[in-house]
PAPA-983857 format. One line per field, with one value per residue (C-alpha): x negated, y, z negated; residue in one letter. Coordinates in steps of 0.05 Angstrom, whole numbers, plus 5000, padded with zeros to 4 digits. Layout:
N
u X; ...
v Y; ...
w Z; ...
residu a; ...
This chain:
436
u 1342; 1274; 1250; 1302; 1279; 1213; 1226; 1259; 1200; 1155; 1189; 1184; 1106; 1095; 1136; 1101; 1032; 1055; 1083; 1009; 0993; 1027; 1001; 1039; 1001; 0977; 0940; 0924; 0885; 0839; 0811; 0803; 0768; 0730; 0744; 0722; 0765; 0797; 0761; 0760; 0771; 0825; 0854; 0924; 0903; 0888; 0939; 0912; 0910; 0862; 0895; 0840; 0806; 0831; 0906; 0908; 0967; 1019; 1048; 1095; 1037; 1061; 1008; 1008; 1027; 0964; 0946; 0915; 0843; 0851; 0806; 0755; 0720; 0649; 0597; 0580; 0534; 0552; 0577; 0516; 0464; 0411; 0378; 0306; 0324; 0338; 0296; 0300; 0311; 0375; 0394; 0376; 0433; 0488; 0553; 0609; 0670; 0708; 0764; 0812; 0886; 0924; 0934; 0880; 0810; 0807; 0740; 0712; 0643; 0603; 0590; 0514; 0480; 0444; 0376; 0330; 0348; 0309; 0321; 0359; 0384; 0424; 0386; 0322; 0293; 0307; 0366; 0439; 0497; 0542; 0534; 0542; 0607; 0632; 0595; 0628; 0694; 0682; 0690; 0627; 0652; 0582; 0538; 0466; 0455; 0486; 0464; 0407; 0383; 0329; 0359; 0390; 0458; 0474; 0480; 0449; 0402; 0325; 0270; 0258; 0331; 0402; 0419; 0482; 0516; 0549; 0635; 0686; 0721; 0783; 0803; 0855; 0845; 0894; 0851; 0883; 0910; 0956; 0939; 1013; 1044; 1089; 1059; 0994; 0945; 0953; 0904; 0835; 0842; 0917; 0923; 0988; 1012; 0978; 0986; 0914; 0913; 0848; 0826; 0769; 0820; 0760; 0737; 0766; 0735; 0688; 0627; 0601; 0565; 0632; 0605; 0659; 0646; 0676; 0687; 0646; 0654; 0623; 0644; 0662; 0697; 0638; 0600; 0533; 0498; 0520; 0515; 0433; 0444; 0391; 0418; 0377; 0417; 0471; 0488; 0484; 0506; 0558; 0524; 0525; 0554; 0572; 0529; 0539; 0579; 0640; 0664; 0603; 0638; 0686; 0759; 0776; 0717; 0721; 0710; 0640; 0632; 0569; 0547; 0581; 0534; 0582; 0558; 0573; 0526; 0511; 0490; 0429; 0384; 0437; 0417; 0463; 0426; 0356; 0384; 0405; 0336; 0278; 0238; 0266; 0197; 0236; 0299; 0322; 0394; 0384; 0419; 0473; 0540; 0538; 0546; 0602; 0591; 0643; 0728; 0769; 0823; 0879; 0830; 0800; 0720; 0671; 0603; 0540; 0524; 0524; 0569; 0578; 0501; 0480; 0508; 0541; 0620; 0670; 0711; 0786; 0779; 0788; 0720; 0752; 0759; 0789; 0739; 0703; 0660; 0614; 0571; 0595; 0665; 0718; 0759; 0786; 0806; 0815; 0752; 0710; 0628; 0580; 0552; 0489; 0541; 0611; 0661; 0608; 0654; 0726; 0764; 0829; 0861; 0869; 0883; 0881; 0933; 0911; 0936; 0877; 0879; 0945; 0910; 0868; 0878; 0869; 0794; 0759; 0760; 0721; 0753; 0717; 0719; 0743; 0749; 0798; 0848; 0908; 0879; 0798; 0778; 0693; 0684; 0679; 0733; 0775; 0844; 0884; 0842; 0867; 0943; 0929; 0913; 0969; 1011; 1013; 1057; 1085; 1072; 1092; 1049; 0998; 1047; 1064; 0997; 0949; 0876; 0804; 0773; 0748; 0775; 0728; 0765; 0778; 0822; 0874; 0947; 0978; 0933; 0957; 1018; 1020; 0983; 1045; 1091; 1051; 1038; 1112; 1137; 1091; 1121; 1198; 1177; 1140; 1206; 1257; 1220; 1217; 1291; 1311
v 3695; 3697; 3732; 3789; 3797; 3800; 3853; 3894; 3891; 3915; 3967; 4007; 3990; 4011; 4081; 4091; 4086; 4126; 4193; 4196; 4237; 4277; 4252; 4197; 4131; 4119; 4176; 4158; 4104; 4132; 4183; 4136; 4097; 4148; 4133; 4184; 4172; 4245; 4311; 4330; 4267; 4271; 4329; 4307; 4327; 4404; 4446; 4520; 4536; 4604; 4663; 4671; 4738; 4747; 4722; 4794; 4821; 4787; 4798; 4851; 4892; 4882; 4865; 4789; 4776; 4785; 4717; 4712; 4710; 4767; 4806; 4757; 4757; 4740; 4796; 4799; 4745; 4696; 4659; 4662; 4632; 4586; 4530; 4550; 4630; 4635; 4639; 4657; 4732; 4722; 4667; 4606; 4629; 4622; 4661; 4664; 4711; 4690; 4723; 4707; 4732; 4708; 4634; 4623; 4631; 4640; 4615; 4636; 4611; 4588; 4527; 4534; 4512; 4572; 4532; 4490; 4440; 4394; 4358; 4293; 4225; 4179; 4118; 4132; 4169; 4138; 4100; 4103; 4123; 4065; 4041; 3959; 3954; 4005; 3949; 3882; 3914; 3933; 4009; 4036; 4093; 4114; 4064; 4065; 4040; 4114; 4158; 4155; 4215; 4249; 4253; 4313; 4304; 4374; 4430; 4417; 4358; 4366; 4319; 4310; 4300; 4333; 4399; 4444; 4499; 4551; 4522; 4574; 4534; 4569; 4542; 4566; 4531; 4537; 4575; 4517; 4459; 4417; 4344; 4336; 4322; 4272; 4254; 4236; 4217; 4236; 4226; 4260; 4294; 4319; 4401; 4403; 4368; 4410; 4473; 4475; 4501; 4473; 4482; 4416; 4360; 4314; 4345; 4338; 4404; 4463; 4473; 4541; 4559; 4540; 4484; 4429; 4363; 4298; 4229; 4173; 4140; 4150; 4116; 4046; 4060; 4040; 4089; 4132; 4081; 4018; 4045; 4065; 4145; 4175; 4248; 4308; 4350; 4298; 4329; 4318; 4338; 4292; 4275; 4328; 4303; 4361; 4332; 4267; 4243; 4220; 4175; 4125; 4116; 4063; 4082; 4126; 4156; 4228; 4291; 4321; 4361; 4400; 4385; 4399; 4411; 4379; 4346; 4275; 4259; 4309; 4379; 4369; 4422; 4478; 4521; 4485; 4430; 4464; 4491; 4427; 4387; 4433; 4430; 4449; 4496; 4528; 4540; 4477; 4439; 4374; 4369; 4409; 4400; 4402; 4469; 4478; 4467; 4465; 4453; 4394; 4412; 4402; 4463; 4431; 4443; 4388; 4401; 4365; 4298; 4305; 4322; 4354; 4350; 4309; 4258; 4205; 4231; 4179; 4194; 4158; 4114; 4180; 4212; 4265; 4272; 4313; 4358; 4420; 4441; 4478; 4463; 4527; 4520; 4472; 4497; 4434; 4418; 4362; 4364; 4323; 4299; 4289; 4226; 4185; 4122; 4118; 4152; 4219; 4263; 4240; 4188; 4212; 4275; 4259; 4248; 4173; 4144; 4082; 4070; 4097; 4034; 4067; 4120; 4072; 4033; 3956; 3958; 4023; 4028; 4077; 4078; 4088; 4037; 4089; 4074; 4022; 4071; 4113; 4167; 4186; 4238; 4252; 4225; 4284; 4322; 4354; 4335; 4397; 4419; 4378; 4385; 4457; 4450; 4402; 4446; 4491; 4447; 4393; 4393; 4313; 4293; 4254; 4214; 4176; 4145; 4108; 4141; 4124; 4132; 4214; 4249; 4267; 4241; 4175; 4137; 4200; 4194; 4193; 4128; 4105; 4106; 4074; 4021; 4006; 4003; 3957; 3912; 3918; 3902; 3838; 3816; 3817; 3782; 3719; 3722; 3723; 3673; 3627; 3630; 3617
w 8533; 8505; 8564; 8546; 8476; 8501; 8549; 8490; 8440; 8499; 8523; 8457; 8457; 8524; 8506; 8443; 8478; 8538; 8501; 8475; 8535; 8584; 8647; 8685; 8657; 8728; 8718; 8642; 8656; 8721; 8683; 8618; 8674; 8703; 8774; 8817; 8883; 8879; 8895; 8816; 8766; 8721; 8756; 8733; 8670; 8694; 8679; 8698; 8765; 8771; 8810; 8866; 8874; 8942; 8926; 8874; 8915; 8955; 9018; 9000; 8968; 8892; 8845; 8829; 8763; 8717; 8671; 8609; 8637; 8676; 8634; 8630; 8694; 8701; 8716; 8802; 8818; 8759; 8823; 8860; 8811; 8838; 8795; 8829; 8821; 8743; 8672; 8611; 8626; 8651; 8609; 8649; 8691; 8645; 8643; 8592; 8583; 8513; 8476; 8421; 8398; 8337; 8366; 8420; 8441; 8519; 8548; 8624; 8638; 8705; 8673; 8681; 8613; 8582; 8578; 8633; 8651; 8693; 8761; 8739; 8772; 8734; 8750; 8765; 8826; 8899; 8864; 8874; 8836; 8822; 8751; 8750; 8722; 8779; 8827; 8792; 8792; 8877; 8854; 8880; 8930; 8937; 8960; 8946; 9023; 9043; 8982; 8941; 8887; 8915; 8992; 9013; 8992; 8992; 8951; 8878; 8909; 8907; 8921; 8847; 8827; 8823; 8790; 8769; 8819; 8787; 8782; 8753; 8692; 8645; 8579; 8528; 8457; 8391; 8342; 8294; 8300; 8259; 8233; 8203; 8281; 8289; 8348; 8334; 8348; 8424; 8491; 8477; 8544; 8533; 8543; 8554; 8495; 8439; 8484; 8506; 8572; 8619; 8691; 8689; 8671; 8653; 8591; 8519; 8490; 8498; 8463; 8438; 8503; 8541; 8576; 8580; 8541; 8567; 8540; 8529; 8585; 8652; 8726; 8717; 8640; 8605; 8555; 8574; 8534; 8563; 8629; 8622; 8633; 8598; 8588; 8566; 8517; 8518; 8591; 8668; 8736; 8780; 8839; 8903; 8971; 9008; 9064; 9068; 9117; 9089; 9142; 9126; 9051; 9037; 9030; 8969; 8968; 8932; 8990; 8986; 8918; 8894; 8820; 8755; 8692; 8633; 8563; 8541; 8488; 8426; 8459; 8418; 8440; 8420; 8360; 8321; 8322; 8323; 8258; 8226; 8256; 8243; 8179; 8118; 8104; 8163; 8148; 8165; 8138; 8138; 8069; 8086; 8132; 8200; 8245; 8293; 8360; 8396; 8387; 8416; 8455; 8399; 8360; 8309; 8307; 8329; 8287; 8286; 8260; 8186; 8127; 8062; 8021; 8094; 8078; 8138; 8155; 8135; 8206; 8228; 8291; 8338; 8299; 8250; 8179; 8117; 8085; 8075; 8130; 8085; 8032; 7998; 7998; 7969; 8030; 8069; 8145; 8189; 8245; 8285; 8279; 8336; 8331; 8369; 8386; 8417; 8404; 8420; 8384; 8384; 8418; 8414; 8378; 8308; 8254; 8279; 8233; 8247; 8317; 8366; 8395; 8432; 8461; 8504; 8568; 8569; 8595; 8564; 8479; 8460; 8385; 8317; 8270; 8225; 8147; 8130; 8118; 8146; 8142; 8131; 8077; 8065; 7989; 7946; 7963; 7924; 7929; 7911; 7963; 8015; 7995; 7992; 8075; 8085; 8060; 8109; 8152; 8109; 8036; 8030; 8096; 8055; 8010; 8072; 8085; 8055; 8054; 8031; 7960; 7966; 7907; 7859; 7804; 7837; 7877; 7912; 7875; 7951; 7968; 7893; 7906; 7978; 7953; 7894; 7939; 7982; 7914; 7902; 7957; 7968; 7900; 7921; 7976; 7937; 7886; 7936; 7966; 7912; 7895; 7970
residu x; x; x; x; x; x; x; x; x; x; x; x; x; x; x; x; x; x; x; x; x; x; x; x; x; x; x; x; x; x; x; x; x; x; x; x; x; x; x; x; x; x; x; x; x; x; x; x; x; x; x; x; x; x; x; x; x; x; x; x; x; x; x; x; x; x; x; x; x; x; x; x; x; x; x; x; x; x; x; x; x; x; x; x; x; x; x; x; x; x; x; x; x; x; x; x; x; x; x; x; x; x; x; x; x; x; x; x; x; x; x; x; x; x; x; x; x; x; x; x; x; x; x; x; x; x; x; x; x; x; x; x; x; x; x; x; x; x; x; x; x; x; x; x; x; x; x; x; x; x; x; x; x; x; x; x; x; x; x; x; x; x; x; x; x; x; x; x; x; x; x; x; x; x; x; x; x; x; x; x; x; x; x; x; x; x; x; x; x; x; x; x; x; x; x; x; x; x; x; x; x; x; x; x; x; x; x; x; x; x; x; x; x; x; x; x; x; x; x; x; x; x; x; x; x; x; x; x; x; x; x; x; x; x; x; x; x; x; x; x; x; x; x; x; x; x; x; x; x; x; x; x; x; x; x; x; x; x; x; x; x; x; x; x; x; x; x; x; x; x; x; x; x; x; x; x; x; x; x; x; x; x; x; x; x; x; x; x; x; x; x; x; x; x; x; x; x; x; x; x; x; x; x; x; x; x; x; x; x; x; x; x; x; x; x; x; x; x; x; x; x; x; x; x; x; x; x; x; x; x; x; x; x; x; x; x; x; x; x; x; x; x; x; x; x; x; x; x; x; x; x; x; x; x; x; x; x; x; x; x; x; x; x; x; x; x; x; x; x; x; x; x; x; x; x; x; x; x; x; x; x; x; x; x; x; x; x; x; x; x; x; x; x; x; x; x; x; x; x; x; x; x; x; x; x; x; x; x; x; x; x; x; x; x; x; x; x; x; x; x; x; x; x; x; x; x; x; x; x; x; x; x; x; x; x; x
């Protein structure tokens, strides 16, 4: 009998956690992982398959059926770019192709970064791949005794280190996104869910320059920092293996890919960023909020590390907040911070409500330890302001939760009020208790 009972509590748990994401929870928790076993990790989570150039017309000589990208193709040679080839006259090699409509921006890049970048190996030239953990766990599918950075691996491998070749990548992002959901917060890599559309299942949002940005964690599950990465511009290159010889690897081992230049870390070298950092006899913000850099997939912005007057963001456990993202406007929204520590810039889409914890697998956490509160609003906002934005979807939303101290003129009447109810109900309790 108690075995039952304990079987019905779980179940609901397990199905809470799993409608979080789309993806079979299988799937959920290799790419939380980072195990790279399959030819693209996290492809599960790719939901845009490209119509090929040479697949235009079908067999019966009708025109296949155009998709929303098909007027964003990259100029001739985009394709073609070498690392040793390009400069700054034609952009480091970068390509992009964006658009927007009334509900989406539509992003088409090469994903070559659109500065240099230099020759790179994860740890350390001559080394291998495998991070520790990936070795303690008996995960390493590329063993340093077959492949070591600096070797010919392939495409994208020079004596000095790896480095990108050109990969077509598609995204489709709302142009806003609602923090009133009931189902939130949801996976940080879940397209399909918030009606993102993605062809590189791995990443959780786009910066400006349409280079995909991916989680914290690297191979094994544990973060960048844990795992010793040093990363240049908060990016690198996964490693190239297009000619090793794959029957030498252990079994599972992912077929031979060439690199793929994504971020991590904070894309510090952007402008936005260069903005923010430089002296302020410059022109530089230090004391003002952060610039956008990029949008999560759900479409809410990511910006750099700092908030309203500079000041430190006061983010929910996924890495977002309520408030204005500019020091010139009382105007709020719900959007995410870059930050130098885990969770990089968000760790599940938000707002967190509280339960990020169920957007995680059992081994990789990568949670905030947000602010004590339901929900996470900067100090100093103004909340008309915020109800204002709320209401948009659901002009009661924030009466529901319990949120932080922010409003300028004190404690916010929704938190007030939760916290009553709280103090009420805690008193019933101790009375009916003392009469039983």
């Amino acid at each position: 009998m108690t075995s039952l009972w304990l079987i019905l509590l779980l179940v609901p748990l397990y199905a809470e956690k799993h409608r979080r994401s789309s993806v079979e929870k299988e799937d959920f928790v290799r790419c939380h992982m980072a195990l790279r076993d399959t030819p693209h990790m996290c492809n599960e989570y790719a939901n845009f398959k490209p119509i090929s150039r040479e697949r235009r017309q079908v067999e019966e000589g009708e025109e296949f059926p155009a998709d929303e990208f098909a007027d964003l193709e990259l100029e001739e040679g985009c394709m073609k770019m070498k690392w040793a080839e390009v400069g700054p006259d034609n952009n480091w090699g970068h390509c992009l192709e964006t658009k927007q409509d009334e509900s989406f921006r539509y992003i088409h890049t090469n994903t070559v970064p659109d500065f240099y970048y230099n020759p790179y190996c994860p740890l350390g030239l001559g080394q291998g791949y495998c991070t520790p953990e990936e070795k303690e766990r008996n995960k390493c599918y590329i063993p340093e005794e077959i492949v070591l950075c600096g070797g010919d691996n392939g495409e994208g491998s020079t004596p000095y280190g790896d480095v990108w070749v050109p990969h077509e990548a598609w995204y489709k992002i709302p142009l806003e996104g609602n923090p009133t959901r009931s189902d939130l917060p949801r996976d940080m890599y879940d397209a399909e869910g918030v009606g993102a559309v993605k062809s590189d299942g791995a990443v959780l949002g786009v910066a400006t320059n349409g280079i995909g940005i991916r989680g914290s964690a690297t191979f094994g599950g544990i973060s960048i920092d844990e795992a010793k990465f040093q990363l240049i511009c908060g990016g690198h290159v996964t490693p190239p293996l297009t000619k090793v010889n794959m029957s030498t690897l252990p079994a599972g081992a992912p077929p031979g890919t060439t690199p793929i230049y994504h971020f991590h870390k904070a894309p510090d070298c952007l402008e936005a960023f260069q903005l923010d950092n430089k002296e302020i006899s410059r022109g530089g913000t230090p004391n003002k909020h952060g610039r956008l850099i990029g949008w999560a997939l759900d479409g809410f912005g990511i910006y750099t590390f700092q908030d309203i007057g500079g000041t430190a963001p006061v983010v929910d456990e996924c890495g977002g907040h309520f408030g204005p993202v500019s020091d010139e406007s009382d105007e709020v929204v719900y959007h995410y911070h870059a930050r130098p520590h885990v969770p990089y810039t968000l760790a599940c889409q938000g707002p967190a409500l509280g339960k990020c914890d169920e957007t995680q697998t059992n081994t990789t956490n990568f949670c905030h330890f947000g602010c004590g509160a339901d929900v996470c609003v900067q100090p100093g906002t103004k909340e008309n302001a915020l109800r204002k934005y709320l209401a948009t979807w659901n002009d009661t939303w924030l009466d529901s939760f319990k949120s932080n101290r922010f409003s300028v003129v004190g404690y916010s009447s929704a938190a007030m009020r939760v916290e009553f109810l709280e103090c009420f109900l805690m008193v019933m309790v101790i009375i009916v208790a003392h009469f039983m």
